[in-house]
C-alpha atoms as one frame of an Amber mdcrd trajectory, in Angstrom:
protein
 150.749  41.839  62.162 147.414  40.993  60.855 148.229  43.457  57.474 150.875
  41.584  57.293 148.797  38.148  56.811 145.811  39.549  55.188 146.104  41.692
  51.732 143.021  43.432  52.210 143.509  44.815  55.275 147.243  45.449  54.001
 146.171  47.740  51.711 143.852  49.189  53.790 146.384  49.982  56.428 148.782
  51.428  53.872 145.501  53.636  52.771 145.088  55.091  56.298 148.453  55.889
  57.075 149.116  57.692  53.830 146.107  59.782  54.400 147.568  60.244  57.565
 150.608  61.403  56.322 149.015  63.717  53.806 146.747  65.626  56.538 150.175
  66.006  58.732 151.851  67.625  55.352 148.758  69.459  55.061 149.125  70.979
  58.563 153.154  71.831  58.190 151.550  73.727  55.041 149.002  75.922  56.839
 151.310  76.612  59.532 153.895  77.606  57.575 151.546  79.298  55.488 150.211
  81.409  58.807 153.893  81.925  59.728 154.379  83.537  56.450 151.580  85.587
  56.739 151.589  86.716  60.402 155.841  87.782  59.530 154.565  89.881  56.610
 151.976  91.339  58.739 154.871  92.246  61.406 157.437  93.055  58.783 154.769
  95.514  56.971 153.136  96.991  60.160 157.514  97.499  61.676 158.599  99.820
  57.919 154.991 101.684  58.722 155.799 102.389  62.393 159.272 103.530  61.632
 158.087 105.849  58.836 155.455 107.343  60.918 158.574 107.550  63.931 160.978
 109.270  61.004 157.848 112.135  60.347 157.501 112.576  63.649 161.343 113.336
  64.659 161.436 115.544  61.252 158.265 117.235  63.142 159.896 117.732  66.354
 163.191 119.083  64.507 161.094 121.297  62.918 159.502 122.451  66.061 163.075
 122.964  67.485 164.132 124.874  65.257 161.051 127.415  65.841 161.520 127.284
  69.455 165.538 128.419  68.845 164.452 130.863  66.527 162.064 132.685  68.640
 164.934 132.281  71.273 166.972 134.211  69.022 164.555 137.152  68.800 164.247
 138.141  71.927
């Protein structure tokens, strides 16, 4: 009410809460900015751990396949 009366202060208050509405834009930034991030990281570390889980089942195979063969022999 008293921006309303006084120009000044008007201005002043219009000052604050655009500031105030910069920072929040700011922060929805950052955090969306960390989301981003911290899914990449997931996304990344998810196509490594399923490569290294593919090696390891083309190892065991492998290993299988050994095991049947020495089966075989005897």
């Amino acid at each position: 009410m008293l921006a309303e009366k006084n120009e000044p202060i008007g201005r002043a208050v219009s000052g604050v809460w655009q500031l105030t509405e910069e920072e929040k834009i700011r922060q929805r930034c950052r955090a969306r900015e960390e989301w981003i991030i911290n899914d990449n990281y997931k996304t990344r570390k998810l196509k490594e751990q399923e490569e290294e889980l593919k090696q390891k089942d083309a190892e065991i195979e492998k290993l299988r396949a050994e095991i049947e063969g020495l089966k075989r022999e005897k």
